[in-house]
C-alpha positions as CSV (number, residue, x, y, z in Angstrom):
1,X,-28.0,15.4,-37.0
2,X,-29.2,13.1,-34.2
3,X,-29.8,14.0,-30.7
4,X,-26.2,13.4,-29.0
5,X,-28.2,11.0,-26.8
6,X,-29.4,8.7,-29.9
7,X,-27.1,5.9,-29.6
8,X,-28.8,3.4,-32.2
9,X,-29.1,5.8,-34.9
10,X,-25.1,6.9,-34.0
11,X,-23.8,3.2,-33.5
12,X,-26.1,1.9,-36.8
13,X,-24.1,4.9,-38.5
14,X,-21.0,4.0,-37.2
15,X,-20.6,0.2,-37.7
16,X,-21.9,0.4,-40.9
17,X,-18.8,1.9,-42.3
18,X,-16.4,0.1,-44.5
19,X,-13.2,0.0,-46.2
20,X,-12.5,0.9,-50.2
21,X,-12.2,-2.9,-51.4
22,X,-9.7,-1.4,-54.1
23,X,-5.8,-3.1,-55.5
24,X,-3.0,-2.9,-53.2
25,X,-5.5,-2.8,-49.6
26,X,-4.7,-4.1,-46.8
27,X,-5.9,-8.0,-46.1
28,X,-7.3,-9.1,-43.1
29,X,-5.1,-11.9,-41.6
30,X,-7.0,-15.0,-41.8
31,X,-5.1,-17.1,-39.1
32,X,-4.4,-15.9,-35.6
33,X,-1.8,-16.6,-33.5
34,X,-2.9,-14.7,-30.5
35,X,-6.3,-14.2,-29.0
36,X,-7.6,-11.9,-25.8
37,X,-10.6,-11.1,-24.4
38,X,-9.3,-7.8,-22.3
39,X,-12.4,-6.0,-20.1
40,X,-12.4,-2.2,-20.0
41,X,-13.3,0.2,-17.9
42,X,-13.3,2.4,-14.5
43,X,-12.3,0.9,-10.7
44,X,-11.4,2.2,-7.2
45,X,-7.9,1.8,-6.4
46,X,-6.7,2.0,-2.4
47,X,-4.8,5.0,-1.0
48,X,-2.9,3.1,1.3
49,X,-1.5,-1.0,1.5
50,X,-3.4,-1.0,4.2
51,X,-6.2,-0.6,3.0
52,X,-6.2,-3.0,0.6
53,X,-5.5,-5.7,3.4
54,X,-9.2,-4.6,4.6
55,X,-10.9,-3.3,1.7
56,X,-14.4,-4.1,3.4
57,X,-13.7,-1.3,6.2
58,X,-11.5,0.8,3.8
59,X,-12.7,4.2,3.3
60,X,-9.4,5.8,1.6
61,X,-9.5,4.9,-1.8
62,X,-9.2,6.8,-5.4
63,X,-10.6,6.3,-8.3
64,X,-9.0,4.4,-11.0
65,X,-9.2,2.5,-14.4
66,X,-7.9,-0.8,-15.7
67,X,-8.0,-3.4,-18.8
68,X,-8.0,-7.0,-17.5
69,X,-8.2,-5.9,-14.0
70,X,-4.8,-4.5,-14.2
71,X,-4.4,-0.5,-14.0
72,X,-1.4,0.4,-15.4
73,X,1.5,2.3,-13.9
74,X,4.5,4.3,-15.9
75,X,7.7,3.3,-14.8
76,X,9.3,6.6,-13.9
77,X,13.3,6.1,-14.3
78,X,13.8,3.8,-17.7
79,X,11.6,3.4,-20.4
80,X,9.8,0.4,-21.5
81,X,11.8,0.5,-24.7
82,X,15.4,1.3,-23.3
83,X,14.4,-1.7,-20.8
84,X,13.4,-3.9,-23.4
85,X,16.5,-3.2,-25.6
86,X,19.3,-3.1,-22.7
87,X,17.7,-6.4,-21.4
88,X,17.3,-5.0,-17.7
89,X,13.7,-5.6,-17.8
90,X,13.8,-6.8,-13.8
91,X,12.0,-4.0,-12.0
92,X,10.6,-1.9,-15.0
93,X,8.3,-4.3,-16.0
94,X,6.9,-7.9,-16.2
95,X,5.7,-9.5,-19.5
96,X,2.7,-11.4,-17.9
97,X,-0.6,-9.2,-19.2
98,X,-3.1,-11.4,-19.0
99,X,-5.0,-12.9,-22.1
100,X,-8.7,-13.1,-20.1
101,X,-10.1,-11.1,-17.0
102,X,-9.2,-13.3,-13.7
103,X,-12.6,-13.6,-13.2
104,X,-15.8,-14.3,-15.6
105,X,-19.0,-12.2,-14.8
106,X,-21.9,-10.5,-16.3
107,X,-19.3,-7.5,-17.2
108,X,-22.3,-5.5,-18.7
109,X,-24.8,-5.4,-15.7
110,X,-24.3,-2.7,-13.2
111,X,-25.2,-5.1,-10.4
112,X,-21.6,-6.0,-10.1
113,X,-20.7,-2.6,-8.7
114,X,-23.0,-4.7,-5.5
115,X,-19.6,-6.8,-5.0
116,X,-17.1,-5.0,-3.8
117,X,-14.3,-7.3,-4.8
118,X,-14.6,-6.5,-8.4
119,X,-14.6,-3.2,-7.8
120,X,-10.7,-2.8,-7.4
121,X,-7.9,-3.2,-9.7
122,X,-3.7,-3.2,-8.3
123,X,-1.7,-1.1,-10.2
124,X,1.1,-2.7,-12.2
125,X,3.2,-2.5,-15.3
126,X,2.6,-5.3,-17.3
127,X,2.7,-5.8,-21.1
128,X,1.6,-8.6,-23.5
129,X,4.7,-10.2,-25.4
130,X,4.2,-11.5,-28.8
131,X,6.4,-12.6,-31.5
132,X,7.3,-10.1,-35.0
133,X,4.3,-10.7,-37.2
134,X,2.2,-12.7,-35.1
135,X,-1.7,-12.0,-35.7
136,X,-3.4,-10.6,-32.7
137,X,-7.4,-10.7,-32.2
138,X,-8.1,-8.9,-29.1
139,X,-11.8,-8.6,-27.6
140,X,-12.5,-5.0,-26.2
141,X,-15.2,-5.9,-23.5
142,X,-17.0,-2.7,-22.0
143,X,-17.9,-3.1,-18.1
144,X,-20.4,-1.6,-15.8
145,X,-17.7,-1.3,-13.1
146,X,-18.3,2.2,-11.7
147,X,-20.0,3.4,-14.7
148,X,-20.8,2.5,-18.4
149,X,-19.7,4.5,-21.1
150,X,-17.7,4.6,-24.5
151,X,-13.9,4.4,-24.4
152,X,-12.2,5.5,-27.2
153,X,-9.6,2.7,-27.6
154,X,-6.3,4.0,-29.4
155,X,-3.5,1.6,-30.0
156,X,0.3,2.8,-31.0
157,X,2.3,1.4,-33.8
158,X,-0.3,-0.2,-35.5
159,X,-3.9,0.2,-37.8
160,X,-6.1,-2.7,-37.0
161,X,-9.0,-4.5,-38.4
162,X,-12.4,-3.7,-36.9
163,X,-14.4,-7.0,-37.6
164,X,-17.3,-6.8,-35.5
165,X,-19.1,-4.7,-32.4
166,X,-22.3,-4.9,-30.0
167,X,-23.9,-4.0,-27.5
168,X,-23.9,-6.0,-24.1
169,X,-21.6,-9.2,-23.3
170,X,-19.8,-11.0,-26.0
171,X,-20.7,-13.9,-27.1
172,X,-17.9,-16.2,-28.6
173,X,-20.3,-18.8,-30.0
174,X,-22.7,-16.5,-31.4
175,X,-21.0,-12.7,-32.4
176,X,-18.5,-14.5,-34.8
177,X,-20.8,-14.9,-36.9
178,X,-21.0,-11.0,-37.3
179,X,-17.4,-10.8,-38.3
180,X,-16.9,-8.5,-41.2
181,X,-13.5,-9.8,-43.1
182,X,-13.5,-8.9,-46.3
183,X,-13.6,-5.0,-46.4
184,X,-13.8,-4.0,-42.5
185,X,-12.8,-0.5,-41.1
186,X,-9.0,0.0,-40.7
187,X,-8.3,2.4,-37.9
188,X,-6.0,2.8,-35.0
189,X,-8.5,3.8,-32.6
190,X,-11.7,2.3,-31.5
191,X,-15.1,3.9,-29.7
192,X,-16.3,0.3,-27.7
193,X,-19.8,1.2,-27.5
194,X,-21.2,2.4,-23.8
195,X,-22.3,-1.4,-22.2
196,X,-20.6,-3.4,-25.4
197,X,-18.1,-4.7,-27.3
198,X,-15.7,-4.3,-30.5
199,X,-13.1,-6.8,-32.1
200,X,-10.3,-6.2,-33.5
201,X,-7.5,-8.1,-35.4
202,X,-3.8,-6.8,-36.1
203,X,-0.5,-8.5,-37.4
204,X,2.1,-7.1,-34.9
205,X,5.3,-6.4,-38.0
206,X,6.6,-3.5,-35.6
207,X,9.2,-4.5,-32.5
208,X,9.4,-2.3,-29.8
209,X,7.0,-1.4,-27.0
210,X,3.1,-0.1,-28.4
211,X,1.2,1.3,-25.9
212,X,-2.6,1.0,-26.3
213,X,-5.0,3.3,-24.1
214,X,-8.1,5.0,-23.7
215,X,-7.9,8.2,-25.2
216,X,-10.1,10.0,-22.6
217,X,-6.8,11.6,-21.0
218,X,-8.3,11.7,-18.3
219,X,-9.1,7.6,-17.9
220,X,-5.0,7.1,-19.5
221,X,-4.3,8.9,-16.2
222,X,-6.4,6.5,-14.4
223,X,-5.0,3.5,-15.8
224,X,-6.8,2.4,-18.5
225,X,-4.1,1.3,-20.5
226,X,-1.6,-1.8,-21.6
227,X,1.2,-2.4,-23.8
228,X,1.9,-4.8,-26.6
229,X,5.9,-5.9,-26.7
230,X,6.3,-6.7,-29.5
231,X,9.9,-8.8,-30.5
232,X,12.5,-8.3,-32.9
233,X,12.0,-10.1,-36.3
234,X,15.1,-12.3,-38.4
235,X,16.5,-9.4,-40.2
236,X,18.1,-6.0,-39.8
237,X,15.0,-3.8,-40.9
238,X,12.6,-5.8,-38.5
239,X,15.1,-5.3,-35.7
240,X,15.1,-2.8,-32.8
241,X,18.0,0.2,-33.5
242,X,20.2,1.7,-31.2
243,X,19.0,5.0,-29.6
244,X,20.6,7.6,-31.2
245,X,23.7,9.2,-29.7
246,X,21.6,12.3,-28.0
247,X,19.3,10.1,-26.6
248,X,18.8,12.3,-23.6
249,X,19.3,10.3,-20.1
250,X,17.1,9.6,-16.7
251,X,18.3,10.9,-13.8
């Protein structure tokens, strides 16, 4: 085995696995309807309002996480599913994640922790709407914010297409080129190497509310986390049940 600090011999290893090209697989959706570059990683988030009125003088603060600058927060009296099915979405949540971080920077060099603007991320409750079966490619983009390392990136509902990872900033014009789509991994959850990136590609054929997260428990509890709404399709067996009679209340 490696030395569990030997990260090229582990990442070579890891990215170098593939999928059985065998009848009946899965395909790679060729044409995307959706695309995201979403930044991940750790952030300080204020104790108080206050403080984030003066965050230059602010010493209260805790630590958090976020993707896209957003550090998500449960709602804690209706789900995002009974909200999403009821229609009372007002106050639960807001269907405005965004597609790109609010602000562009060198997301891999740890000279941005010298900035202390870019150090902290509002919590929120925001999810990404998309249509039934629309093809989502979603950039994973590992930060320096705080600290770099490897987040485990775990999304509900679906398996997804790993087409292509890397170490430092991605690099649309270039890193496309290292897009596997004939017989990538298919997986539901992700390691974004420490100081990199990892793309990924999913047709979203399942309504409802799909959180995806880091899987460090610790960093969920953070924040490090976003949801995919996904809509209701044409027919009966792409559309949202009922919950069941039992469904137990919130109080």
């Amino acid at each position: 085995m490696p030395s569990f600090n030997d990260t090229y011999t582990a990442t070579r290893f890891y990215t170098s696995l593939t999928s059985l090209v065998r009848p009946g697989r899965a395909l790679v959706p060729m044409h995307v309807d959706e695309r995201m570059l979403v930044t991940i990683g750790a952030n300080l988030a204020a104790c108080q309002a206050a403080c984030q009125a003066d965050q230059p003088k602010c010493q209260k603060f805790a630590v958090a996480a976020s993707m896209n600058n957003q550090s998500f927060k449960f709602p804690t009296k209706t789900s995002l599913l009974e909200a999403q099915f009821k229609g009372t979405v007002g106050g639960v949540y807001t269907a405005d994640f965004p597609d790109r971080p609010p602000v562009r920077f060198d997301y891999t060099n740890p000279a941005v922790n010298n900035d202390l603007s870019m150090i902290f991320a509002p919590k929120s409750t925001k999810v990404k709407r998309v249509r039934y079966n629309a093809t989502v490619e979603m950039v994973l983009q590992n930060t320096a914010i705080i600290g770099i390392e490897s987040h485990p990136m775990h999304l509900h509902g679906f398996n997804f297409f790993v087409l292509a990872q890397g170490f430092g900033n991605y690099n649309e014009g270039r890193d496309w080129r290292k897009f596997n789509l004939w017989n990538p991994q298919e997986r539901n959850t992700i390691a974004v190497p420490p100081g990199g990136w990892a793309v990924i590609r999913f047709r979203a054929d399942n309504p409802g509310q799909w959180l995806m997260h880091c899987h460090l428990d610790l960093h969920l509890s953070w924040g490090l986390a976003m949801v995919f709404q996904v809509d209701n399709g044409p027919d009966p067996s792409s559309t949202l049940p009922p919950p069941p009679p039992d469904y137990p209340k919130c109080y």
